[in-house]
N, C-alpha and C positions, 0 to 999 in steps of 0.2 A: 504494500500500500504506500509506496513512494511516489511522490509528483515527481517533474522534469528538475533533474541539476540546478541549481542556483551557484554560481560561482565558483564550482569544482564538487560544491557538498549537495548529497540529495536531502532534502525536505524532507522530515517525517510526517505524514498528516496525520498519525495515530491519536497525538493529543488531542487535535482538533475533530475529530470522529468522536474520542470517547467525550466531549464537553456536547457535541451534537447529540451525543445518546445522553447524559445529564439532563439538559434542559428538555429531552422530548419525554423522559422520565417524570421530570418536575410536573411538566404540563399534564402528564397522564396521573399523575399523583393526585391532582384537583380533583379527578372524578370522586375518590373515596372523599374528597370534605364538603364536594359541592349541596348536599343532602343539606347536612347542618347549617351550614351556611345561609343554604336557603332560607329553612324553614325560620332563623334566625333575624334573617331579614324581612319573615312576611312573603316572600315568593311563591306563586303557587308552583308546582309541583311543573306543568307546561312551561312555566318563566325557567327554571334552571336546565333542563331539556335544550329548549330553543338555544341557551348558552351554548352547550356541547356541541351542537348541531352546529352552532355558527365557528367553532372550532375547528371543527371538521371539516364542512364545507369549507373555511376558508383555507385549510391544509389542501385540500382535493384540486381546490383551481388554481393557487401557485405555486403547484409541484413542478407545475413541464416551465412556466416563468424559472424557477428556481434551476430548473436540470438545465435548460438555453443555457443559464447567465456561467452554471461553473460550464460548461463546454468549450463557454468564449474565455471567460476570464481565469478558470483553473477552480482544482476545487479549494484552495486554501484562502483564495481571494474572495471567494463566494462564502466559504465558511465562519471568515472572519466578517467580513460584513453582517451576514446573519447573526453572530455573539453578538457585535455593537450593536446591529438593534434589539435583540433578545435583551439585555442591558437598561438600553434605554426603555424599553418598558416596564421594565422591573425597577427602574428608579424613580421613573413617573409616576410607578402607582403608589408609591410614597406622598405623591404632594394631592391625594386625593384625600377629602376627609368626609 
């Protein structure tokens, strides 16, 4: 699982595969809280559903955007962008209240 040579050395994309599998972990980790959460906030039972669902679907339709972008730009360059914004939404959701 090496990319192309950088400057005599090849790239490991290991780390950055297992940080891919981390955060797809995270995100599948919400399904076990999303119940109490709900019901915590008043949700009906369809309102935490439609969350998941918009999850998924929105997995489903930028899968082949996401596959184009590393084919052009490599997958470490596509990988890392994907962390910075993974990132940035996890520290946005800090200034929610």
């Amino acid at each position: 699982m090496l990319s192309r040579p950088t400057s005599g050395r090849a790239f490991d994309v290991r780390p950055l595969l297992f940080e891919a599998f981390v955060c797809s972990l995270a995100m599948m980790s919400f399904v076990a809280v999303l119940g109490p959460i709900a019901r915590t906030l008043g949700f009906a039972p369809w309102q935490a559903g439609l969350v998941m669902t918009a999850g998924g679907l929105t997995l489903a339709l930028f899968a082949r955007f996401w596959g184009r972008l590393s084919d052009r730009w490599g997958r470490r360059r596509t990988l890392l962008l994907a962390l910075g914004g993974f990132a940035c939404g996890g520290v946005s959701s800090f200034s929610v209240q």
